[in-house]
MARFIDREN-807208 format. One line per field, with one value per residue: residue in three letters; x, y, z of N, C-alpha, C in turn. Coordinates in Angstrom, 3 decimals, padded with zeros to 6 digits, always signed. Layout:
// residues N
rest: c(ALA,...)
n_c1: c(X,...)
n_c2: c(Y,...)
n_c3: c(Z,...)
ca_c1: c(X,...)
ca_c2: c(Y,...)
ca_c3: c(Z,...)
c_c1: c(X,...)
c_c2: c(Y,...)
c_c3: c(Z,...)
***
This chain:
// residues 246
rest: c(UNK,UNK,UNK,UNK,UNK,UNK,UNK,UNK,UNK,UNK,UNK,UNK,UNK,UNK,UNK,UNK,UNK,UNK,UNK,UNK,UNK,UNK,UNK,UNK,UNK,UNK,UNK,UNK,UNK,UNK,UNK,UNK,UNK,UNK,UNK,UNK,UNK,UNK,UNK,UNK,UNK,UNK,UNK,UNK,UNK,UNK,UNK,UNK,UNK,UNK,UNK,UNK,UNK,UNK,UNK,UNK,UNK,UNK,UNK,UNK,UNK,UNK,UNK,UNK,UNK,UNK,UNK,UNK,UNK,UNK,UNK,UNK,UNK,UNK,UNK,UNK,UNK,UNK,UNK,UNK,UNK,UNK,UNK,UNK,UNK,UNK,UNK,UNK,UNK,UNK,UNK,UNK,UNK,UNK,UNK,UNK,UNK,UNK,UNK,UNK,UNK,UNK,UNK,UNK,UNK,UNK,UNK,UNK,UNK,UNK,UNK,UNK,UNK,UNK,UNK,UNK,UNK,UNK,UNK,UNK,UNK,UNK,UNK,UNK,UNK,UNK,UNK,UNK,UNK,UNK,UNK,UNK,UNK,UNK,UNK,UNK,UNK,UNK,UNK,UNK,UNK,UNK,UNK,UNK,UNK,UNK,UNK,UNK,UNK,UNK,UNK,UNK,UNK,UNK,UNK,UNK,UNK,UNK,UNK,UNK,UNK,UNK,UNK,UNK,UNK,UNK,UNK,UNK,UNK,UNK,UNK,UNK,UNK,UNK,UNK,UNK,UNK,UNK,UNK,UNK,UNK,UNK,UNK,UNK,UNK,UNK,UNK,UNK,UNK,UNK,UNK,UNK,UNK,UNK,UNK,UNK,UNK,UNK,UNK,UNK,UNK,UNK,UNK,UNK,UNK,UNK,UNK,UNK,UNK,UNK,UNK,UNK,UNK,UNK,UNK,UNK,UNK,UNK,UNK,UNK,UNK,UNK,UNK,UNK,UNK,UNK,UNK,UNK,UNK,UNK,UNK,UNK,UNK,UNK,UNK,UNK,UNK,UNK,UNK,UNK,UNK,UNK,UNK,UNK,UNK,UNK)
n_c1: c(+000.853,+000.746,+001.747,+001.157,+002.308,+001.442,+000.392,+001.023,+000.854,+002.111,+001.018,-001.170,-004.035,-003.798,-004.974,-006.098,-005.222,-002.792,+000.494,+003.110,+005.252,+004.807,+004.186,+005.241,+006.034,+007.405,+007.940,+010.631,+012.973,+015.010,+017.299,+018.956,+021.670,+021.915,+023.786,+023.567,+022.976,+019.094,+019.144,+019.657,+018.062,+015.499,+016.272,+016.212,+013.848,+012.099,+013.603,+012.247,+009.837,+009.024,+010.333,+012.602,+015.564,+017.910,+020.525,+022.182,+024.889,+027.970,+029.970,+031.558,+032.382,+030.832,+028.441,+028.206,+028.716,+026.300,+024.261,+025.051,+024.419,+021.213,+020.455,+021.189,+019.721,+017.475,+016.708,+016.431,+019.135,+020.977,+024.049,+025.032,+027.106,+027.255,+027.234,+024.356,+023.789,+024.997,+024.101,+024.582,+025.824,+023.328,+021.640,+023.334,+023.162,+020.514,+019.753,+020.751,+020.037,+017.356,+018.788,+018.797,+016.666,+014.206,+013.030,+011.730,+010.226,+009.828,+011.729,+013.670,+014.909,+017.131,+017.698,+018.887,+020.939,+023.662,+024.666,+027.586,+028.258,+027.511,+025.093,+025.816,+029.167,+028.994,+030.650,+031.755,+031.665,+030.729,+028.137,+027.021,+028.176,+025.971,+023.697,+024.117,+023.612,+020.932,+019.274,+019.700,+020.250,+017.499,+015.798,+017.274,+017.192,+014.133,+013.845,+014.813,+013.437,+011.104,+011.477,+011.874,+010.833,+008.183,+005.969,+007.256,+007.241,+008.296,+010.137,+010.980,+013.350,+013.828,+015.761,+015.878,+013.484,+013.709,+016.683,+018.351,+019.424,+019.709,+020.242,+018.971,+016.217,+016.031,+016.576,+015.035,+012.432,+012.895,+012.726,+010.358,+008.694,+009.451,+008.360,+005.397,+004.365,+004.726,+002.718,+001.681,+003.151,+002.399,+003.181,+004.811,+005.246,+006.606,+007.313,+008.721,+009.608,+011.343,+011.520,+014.176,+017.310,+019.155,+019.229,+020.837,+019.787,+018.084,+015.718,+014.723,+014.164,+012.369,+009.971,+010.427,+010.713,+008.818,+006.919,+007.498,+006.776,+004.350,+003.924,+004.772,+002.927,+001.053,-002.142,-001.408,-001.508,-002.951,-001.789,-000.008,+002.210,+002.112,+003.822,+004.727,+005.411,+006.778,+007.138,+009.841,+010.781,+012.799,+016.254,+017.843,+020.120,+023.236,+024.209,+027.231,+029.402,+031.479,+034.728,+036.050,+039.015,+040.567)
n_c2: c(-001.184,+001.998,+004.975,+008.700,+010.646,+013.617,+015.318,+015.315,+013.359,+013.085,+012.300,+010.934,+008.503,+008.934,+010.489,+014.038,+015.329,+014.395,+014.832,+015.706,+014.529,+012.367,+010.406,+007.960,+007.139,+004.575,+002.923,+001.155,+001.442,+000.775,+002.500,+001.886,+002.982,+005.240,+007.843,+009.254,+011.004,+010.981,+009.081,+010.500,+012.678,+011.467,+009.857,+011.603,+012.599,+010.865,+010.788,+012.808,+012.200,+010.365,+007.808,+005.453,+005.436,+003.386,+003.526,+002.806,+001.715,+002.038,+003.358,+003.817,+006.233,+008.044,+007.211,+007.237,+010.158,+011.041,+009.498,+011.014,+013.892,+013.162,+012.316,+014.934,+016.722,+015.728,+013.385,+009.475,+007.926,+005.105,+003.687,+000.996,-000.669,-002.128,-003.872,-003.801,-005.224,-007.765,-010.673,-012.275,-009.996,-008.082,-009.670,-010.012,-007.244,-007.394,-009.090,-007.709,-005.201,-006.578,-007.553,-005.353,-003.568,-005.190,-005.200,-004.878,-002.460,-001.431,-001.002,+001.053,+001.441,+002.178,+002.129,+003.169,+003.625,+005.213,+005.141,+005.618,+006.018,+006.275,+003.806,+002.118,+002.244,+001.035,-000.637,-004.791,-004.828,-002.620,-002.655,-004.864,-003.972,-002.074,-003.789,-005.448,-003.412,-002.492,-003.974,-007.039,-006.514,-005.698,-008.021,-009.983,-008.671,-008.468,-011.348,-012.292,-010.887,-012.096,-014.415,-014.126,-011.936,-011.467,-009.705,-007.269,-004.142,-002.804,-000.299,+000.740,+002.731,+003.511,+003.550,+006.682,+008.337,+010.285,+009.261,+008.565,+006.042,+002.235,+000.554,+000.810,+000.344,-002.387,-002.744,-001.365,-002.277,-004.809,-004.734,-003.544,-005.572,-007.294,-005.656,-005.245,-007.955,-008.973,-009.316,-011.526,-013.229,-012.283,-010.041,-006.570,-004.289,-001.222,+000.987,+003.797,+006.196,+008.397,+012.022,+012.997,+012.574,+012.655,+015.845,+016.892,+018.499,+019.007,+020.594,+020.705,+017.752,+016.481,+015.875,+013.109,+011.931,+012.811,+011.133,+008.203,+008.675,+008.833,+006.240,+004.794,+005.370,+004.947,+002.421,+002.314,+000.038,-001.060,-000.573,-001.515,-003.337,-000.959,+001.068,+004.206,+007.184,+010.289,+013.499,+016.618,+019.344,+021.241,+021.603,+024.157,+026.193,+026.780,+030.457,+031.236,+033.525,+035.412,+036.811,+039.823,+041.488,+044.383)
n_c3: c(+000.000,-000.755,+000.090,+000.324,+002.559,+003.189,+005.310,+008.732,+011.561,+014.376,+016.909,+016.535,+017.723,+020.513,+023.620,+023.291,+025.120,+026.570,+027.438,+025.147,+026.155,+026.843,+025.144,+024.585,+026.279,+028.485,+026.715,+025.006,+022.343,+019.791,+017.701,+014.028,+013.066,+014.421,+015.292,+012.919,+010.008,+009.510,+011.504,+013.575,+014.045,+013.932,+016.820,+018.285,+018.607,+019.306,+021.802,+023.269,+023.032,+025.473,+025.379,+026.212,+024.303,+022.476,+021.144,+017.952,+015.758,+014.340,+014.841,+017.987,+019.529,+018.583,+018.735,+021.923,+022.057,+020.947,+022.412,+025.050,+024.512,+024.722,+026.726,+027.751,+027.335,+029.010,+028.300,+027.641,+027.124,+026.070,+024.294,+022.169,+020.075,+017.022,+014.130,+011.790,+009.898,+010.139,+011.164,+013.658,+015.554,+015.385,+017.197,+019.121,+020.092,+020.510,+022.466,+024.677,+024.813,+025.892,+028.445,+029.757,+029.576,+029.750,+028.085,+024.577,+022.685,+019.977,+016.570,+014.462,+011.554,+009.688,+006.359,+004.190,+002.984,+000.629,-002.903,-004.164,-006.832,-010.023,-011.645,-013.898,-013.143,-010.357,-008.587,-008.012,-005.177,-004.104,-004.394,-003.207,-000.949,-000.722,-001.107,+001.757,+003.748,+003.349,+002.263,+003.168,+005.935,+007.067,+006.204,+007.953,+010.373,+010.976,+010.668,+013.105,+015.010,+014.670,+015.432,+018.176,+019.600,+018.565,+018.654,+018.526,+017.099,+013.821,+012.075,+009.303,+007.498,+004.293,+000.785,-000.288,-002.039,-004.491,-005.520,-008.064,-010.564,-011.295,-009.694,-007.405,-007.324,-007.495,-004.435,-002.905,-004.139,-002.857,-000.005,+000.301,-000.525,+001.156,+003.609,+002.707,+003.149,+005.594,+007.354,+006.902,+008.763,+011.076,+011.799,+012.697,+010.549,+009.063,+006.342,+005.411,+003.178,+002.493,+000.508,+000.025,+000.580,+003.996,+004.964,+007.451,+009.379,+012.246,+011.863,+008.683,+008.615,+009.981,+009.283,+008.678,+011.121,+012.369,+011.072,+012.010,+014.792,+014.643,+013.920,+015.671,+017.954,+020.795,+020.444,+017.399,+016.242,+013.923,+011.928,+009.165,+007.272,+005.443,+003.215,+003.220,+001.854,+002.368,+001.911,+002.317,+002.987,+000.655,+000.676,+001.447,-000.587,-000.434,-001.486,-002.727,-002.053,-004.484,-004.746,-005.417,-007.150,-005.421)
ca_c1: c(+000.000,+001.732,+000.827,+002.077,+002.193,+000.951,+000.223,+001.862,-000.029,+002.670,+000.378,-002.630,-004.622,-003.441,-005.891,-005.675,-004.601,-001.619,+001.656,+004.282,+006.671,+004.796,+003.528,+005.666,+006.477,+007.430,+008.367,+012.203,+013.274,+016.138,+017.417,+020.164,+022.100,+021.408,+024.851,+024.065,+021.558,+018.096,+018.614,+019.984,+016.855,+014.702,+016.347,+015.687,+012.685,+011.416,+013.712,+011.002,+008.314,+009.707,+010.538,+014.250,+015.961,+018.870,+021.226,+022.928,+025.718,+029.477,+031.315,+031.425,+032.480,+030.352,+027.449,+028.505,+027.942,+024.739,+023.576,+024.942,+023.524,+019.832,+020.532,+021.586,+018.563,+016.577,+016.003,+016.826,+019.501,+022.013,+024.825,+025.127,+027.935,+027.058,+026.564,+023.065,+024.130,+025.956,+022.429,+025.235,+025.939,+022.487,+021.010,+023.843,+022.566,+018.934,+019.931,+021.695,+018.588,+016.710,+019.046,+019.016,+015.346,+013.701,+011.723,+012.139,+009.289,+010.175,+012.857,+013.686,+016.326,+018.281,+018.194,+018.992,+022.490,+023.228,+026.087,+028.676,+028.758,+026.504,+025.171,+027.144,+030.362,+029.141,+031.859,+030.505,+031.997,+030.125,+026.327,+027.121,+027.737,+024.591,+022.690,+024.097,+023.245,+019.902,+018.124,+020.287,+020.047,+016.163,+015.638,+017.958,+016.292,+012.825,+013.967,+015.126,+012.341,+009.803,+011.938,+012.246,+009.857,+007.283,+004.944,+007.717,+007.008,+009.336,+009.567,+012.461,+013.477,+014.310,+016.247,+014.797,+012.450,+014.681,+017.854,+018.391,+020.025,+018.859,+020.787,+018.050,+014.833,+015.737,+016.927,+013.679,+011.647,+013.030,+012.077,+008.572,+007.870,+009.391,+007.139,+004.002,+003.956,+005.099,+001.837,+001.591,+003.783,+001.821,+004.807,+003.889,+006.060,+005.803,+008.150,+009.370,+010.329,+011.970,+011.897,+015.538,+018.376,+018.988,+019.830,+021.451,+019.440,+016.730,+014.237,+014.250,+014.116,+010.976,+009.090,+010.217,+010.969,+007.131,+006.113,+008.051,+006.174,+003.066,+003.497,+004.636,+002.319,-000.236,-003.618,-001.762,-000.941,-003.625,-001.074,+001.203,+002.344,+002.362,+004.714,+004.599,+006.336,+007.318,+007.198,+010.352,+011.145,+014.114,+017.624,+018.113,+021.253,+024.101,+025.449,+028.803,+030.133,+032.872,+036.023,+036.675,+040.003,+039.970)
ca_c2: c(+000.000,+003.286,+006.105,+010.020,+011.235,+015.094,+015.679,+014.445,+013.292,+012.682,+011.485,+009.853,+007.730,+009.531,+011.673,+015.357,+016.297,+013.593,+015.540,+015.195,+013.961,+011.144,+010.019,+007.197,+007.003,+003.568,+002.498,+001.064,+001.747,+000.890,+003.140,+001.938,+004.331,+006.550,+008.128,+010.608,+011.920,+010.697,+008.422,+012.083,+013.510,+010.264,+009.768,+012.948,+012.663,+009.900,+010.945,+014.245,+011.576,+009.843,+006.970,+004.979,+004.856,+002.428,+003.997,+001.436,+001.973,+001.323,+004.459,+003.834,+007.360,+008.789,+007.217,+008.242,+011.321,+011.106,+009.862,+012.278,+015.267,+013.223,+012.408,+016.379,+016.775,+014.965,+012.255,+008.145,+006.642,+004.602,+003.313,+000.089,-000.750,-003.603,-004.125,-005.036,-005.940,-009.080,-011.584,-012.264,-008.607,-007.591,-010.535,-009.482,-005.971,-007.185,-009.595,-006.872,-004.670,-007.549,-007.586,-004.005,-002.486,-006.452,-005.597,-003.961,-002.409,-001.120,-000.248,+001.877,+000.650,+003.399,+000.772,+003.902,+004.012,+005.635,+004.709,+006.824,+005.501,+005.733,+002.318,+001.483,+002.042,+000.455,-002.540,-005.827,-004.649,-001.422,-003.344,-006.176,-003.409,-001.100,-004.852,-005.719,-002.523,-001.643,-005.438,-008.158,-006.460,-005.331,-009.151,-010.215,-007.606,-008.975,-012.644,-012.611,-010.432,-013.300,-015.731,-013.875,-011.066,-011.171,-008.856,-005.679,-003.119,-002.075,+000.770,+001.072,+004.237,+003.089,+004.126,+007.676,+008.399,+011.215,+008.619,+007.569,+004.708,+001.180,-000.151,+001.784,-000.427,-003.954,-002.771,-001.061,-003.746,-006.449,-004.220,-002.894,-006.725,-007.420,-005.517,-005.698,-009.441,-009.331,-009.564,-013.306,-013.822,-011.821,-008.855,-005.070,-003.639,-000.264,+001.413,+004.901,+006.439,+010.489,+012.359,+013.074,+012.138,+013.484,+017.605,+016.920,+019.731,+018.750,+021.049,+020.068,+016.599,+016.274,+014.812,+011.649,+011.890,+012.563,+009.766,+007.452,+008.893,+008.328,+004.630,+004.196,+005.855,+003.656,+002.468,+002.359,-001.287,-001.814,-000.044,-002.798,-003.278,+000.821,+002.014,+005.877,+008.452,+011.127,+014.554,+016.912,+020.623,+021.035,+022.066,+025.677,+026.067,+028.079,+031.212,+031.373,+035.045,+035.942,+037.497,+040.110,+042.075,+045.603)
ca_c3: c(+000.000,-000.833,+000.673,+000.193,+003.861,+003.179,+006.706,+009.609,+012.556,+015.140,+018.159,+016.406,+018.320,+021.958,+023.997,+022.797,+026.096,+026.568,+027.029,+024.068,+026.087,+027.662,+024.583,+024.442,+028.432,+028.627,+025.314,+024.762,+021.285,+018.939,+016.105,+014.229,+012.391,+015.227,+015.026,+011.832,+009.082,+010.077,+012.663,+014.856,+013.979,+014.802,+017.951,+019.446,+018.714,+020.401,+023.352,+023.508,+023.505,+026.592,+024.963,+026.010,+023.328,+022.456,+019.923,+017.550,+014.709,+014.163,+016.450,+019.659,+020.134,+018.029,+019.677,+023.125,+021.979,+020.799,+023.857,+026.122,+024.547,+024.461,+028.376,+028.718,+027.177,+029.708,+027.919,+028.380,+026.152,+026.070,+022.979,+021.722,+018.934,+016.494,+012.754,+012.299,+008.578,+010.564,+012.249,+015.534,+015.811,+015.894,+017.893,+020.493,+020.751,+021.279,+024.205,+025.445,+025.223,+027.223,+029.892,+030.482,+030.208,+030.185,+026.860,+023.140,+022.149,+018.929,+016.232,+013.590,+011.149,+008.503,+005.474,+003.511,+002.499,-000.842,-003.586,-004.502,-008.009,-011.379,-011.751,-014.769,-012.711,-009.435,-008.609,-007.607,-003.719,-003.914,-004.721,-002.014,+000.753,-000.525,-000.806,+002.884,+004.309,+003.142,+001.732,+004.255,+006.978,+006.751,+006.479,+009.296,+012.110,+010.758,+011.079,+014.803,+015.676,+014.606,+016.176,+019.612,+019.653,+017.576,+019.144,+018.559,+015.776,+013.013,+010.920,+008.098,+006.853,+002.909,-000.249,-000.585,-003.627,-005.588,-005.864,-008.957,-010.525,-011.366,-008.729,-006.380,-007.419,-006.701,-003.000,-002.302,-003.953,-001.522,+001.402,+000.068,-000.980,+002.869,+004.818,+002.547,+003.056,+006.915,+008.264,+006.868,+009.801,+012.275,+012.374,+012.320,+009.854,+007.863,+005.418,+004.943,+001.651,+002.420,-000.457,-000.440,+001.393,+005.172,+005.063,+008.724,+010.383,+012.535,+011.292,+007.629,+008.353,+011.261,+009.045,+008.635,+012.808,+012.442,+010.481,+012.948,+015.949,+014.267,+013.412,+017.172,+018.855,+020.996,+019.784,+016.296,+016.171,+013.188,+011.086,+009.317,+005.495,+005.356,+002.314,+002.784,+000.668,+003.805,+001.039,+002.607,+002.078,-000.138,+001.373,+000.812,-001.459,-000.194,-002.584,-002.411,-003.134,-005.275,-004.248,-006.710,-006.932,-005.349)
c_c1: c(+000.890,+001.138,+001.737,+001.499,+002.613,+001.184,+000.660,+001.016,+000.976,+002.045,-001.129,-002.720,-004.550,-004.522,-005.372,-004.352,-003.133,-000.178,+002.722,+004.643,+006.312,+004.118,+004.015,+006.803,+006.280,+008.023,+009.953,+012.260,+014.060,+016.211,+018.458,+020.461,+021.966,+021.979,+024.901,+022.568,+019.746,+018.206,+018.842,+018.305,+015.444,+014.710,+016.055,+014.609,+011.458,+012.317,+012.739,+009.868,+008.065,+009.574,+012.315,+014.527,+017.848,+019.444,+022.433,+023.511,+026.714,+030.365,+030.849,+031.551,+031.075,+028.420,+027.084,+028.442,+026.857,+024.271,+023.839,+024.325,+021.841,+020.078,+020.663,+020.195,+017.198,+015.742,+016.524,+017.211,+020.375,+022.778,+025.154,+026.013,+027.225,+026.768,+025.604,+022.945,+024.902,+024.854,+023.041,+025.393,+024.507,+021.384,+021.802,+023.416,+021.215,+018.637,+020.325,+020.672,+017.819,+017.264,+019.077,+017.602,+014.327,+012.528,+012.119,+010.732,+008.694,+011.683,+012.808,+015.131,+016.139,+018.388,+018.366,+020.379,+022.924,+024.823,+026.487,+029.159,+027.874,+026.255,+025.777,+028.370,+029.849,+029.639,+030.745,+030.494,+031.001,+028.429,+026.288,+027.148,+026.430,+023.517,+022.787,+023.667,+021.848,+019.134,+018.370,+019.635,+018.306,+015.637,+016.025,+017.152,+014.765,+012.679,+014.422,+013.852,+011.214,+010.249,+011.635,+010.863,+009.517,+006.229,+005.644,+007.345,+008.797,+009.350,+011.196,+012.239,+014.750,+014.506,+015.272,+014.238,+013.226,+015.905,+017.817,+019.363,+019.350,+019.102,+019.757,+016.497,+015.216,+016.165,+015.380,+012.716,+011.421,+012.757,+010.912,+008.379,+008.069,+008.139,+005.620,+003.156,+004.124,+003.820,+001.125,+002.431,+003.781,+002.735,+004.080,+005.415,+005.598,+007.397,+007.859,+010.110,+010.674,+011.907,+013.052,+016.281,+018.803,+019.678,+020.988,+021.413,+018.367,+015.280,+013.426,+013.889,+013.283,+010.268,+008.680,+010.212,+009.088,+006.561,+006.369,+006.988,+004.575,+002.485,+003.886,+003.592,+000.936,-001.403,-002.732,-001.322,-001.347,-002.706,+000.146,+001.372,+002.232,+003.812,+004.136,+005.333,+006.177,+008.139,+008.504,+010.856,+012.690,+015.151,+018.106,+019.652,+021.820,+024.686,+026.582,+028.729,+031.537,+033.485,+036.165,+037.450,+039.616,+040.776)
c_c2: c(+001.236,+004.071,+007.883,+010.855,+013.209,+015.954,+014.476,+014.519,+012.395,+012.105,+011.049,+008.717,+007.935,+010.647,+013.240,+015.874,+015.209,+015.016,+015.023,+014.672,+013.051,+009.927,+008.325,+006.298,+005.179,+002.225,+002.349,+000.867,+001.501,+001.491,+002.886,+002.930,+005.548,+007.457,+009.594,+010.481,+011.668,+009.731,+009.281,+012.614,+012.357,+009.787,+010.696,+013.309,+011.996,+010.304,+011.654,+013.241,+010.351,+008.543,+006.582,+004.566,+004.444,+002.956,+002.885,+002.317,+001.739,+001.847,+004.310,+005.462,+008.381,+008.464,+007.260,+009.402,+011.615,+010.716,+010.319,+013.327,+014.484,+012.959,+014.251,+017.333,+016.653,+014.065,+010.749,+007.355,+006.132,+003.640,+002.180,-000.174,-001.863,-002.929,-004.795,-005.909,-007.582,-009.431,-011.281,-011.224,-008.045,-008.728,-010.206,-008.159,-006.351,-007.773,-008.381,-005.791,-005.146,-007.229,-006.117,-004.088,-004.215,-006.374,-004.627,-003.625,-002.666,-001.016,+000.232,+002.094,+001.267,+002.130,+001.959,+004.352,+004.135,+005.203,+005.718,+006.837,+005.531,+004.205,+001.252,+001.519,+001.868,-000.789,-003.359,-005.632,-003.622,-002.186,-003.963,-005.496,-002.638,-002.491,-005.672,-004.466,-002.255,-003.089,-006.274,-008.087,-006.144,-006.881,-009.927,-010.175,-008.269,-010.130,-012.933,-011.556,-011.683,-014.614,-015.484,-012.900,-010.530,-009.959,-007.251,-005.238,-002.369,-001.167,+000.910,+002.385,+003.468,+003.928,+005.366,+008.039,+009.418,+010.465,+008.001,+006.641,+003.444,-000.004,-000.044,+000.741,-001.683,-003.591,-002.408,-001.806,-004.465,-006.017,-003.564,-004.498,-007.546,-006.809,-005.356,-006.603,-009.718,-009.815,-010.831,-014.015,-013.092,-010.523,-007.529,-004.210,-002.765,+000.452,+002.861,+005.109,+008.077,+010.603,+012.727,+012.464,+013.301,+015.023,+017.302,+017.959,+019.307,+019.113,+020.818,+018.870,+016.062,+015.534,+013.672,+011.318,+011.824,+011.703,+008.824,+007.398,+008.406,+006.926,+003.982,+004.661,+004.683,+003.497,+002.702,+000.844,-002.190,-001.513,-001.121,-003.086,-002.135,+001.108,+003.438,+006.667,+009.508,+012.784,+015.425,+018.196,+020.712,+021.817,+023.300,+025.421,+027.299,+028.901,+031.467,+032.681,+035.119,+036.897,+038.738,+041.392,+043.399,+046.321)
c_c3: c(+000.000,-000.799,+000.562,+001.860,+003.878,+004.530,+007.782,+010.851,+013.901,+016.563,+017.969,+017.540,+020.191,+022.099,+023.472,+024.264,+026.879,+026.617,+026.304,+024.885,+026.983,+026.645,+024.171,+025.470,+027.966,+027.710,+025.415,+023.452,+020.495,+017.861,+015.726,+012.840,+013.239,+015.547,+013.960,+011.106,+009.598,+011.176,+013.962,+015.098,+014.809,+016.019,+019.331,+019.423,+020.009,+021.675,+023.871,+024.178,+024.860,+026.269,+025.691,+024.939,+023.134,+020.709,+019.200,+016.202,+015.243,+015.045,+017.208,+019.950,+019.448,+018.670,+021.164,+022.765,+021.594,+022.036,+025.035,+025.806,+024.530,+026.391,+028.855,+028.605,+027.717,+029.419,+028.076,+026.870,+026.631,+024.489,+022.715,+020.211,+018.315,+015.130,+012.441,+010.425,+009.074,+011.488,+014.281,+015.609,+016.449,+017.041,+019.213,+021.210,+021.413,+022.430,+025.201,+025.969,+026.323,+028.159,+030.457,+030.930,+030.030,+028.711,+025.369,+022.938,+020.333,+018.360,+014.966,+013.036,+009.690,+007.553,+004.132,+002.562,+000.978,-001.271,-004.298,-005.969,-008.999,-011.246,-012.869,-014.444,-011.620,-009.524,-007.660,-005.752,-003.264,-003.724,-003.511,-000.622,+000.241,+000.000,+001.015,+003.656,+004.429,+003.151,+003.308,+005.744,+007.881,+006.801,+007.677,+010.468,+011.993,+011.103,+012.160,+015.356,+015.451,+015.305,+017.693,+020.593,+018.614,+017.649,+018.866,+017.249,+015.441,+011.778,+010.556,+007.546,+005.390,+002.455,-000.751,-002.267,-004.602,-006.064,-007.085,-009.413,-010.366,-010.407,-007.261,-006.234,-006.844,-005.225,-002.403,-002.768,-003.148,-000.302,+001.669,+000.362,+001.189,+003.667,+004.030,+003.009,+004.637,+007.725,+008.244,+008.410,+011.272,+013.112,+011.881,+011.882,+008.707,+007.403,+004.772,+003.965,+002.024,+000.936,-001.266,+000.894,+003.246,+005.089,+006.678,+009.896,+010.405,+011.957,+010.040,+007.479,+009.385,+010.681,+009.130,+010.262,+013.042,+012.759,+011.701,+014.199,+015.925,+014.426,+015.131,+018.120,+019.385,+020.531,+017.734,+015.454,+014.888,+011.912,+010.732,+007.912,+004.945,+004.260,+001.945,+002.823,+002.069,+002.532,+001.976,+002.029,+001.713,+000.676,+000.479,+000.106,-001.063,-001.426,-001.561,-002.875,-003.000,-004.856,-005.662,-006.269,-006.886,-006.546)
***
């Protein structure tokens, strides 16, 4: 089902009078990629909505700092290293989850990673990490969640809709045709399409932090095989000015 998400309804199905930042009081979270372009913006989001959230990607340092400024923030994270492109990697983070806060609710997994290459000069190394990054691992996180916890919700943030290249369709295929079909196996999975790639400033990029909030928010559990387009205002373009000799 593909949907163009116009309007953003960040606390559907919550009383009007709910306060943002309890809207997700209780909730433990994983984002991985949570380190840089949308998963910064996604994570601070849900910290707002008093959600714990469990920050996952490759720097250790770099995700110690992300969750000190969402702790300075007054919000509840903590950093987790792992490649969730590798099953044991991410099956170690989610025990690891368990033994901390005793439950996962949710997660929200960056399968977005773009190639640096026309697709007539992408090498067969270049395809194999976009196809482990974005397809593999999108399968992986889906297949130990049905093994372990089935009952958690997952929302992918996919290959954004302006990218071109033919290298671009079969990745987002295999992760539309993924979570269309998930609910044969009783899993609540929905799929994010941005219109472009992350700006790296919160404000342009809320939306998709939106959408996210939306598809977690309680009472929205009926929501599941969701492919929606997440529209995004364009990234102002810096002028440069010219030097010219006095």
């Amino acid at each position: 089902m593909l949907r163009n998400m116009t309007q953003q309804t960040p606390i559907a199905a919550v009383p009007a009078d709910t306060p943002v930042g309890e809207v997700l009081a209780g909730q433990v979270i994983a984002v991985t990629g949570a380190d840089q372009g949308y998963g910064r913006t996604i994570s601070a989001a849900l910290a707002r909505a008093g959600a714990s959230v469990v920050l996952i990607g490759n720097n250790s340092e770099t995700l110690a700092a992300a969750a000190s400024q969402l702790e300075q923030a007054g919000g509840n994270a903590i950093p987790i290293k792992a490649d969730v492109g590798v099953p044991l990697d991410w099956l170690s983070a989610q025990t690891r989850i368990l033994d901390i806060y005793g439950a996962l609710h949710g997660i929200v997994h960056l399968a977005d990673k773009r190639a640096h290459a026309e697709f007539t000069m992408l090498s067969e190394n270049e395809w194999m990490d976009l196809f482990n990054c974005n397809v593999k691992s999108s399968v992986a996180i889906t297949q130990i969640l049905r093994r372990r916890l089935p009952g958690t919700w997952l929302t992918i943030i996919g290959p954004h809709t302006d990218e071109r290249g033919l290298h671009v369709h079969p990745q987002r295929g295999a992760v539309q045709g993924l979570v269309e079909h998930a609910h044969r196996e009783q899993l609540r999975l929905n799929l994010l399409l941005p219109s472009r790639g992350s700006s790296g400033e919160d404000a342009l990029d809320r939306p998709v932090a939106n959408a996210v909030l939306a598809l977690a928010a309680p009472g929205m559990s009926a929501l599941r095989g969701n492919v929606i387009e997440v529209p995004l205002p364009a990234v102002p373009k810096l002028r440069v000015q010219e030097d010219y000799p006095l």
